[in-house]
N, C-alpha and C positions, 0 to 999 in steps of 0.2 A: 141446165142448172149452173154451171162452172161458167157460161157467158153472164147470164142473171148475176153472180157473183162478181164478176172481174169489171161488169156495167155499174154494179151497185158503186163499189172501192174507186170507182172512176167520178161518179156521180159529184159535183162538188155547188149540185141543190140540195142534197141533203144534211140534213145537223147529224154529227155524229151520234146522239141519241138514236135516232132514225137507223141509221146504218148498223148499231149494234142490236137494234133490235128484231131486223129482216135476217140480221146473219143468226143469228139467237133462232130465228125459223126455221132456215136454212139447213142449220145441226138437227135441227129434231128431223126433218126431212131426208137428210144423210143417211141418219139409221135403216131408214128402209131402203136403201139402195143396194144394190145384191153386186153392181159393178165400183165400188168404192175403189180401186186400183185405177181404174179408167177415168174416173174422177177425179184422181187425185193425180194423175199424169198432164190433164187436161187445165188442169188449176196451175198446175206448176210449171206450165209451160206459159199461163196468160200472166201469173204473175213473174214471170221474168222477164216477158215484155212491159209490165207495167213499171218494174223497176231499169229495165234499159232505156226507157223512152221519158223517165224521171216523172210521170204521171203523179201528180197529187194527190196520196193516199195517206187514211191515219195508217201509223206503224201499229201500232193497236189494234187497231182493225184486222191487220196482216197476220196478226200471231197465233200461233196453233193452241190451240187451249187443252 
């Protein structure tokens, strides 16, 4: 899920409409994950490659809700 993610944020076929609405799924899918610590080790380790390697993301996209 956290690749599915960090592919999505990379994606630059999709409209941001698009992108907000997969991550919108994404959350609802979160909730049932019993390893959310691991996910969110995994998330935060692609998203600092995505900002060290200057990858074209919305920052919107990027922010924790």
């Amino acid at each position: 899920m956290c690749t599915y993610c960090d592919r999505l944020l990379k994606s630059p076929k999709m409209t941001e409409v698009e992108v907000e609405d997969s991550l919108e799924k994404i959350v609802q899918l979160f909730s049932y994950l019993t390893e959310k610590d691991l996910f969110a080790d995994i998330y935060r380790h692609q998203l600092a490659r995505r900002i060290l390697n200057e990858r074209p993301t919305s920052n919107d996209a990027e922010k924790v809700r």
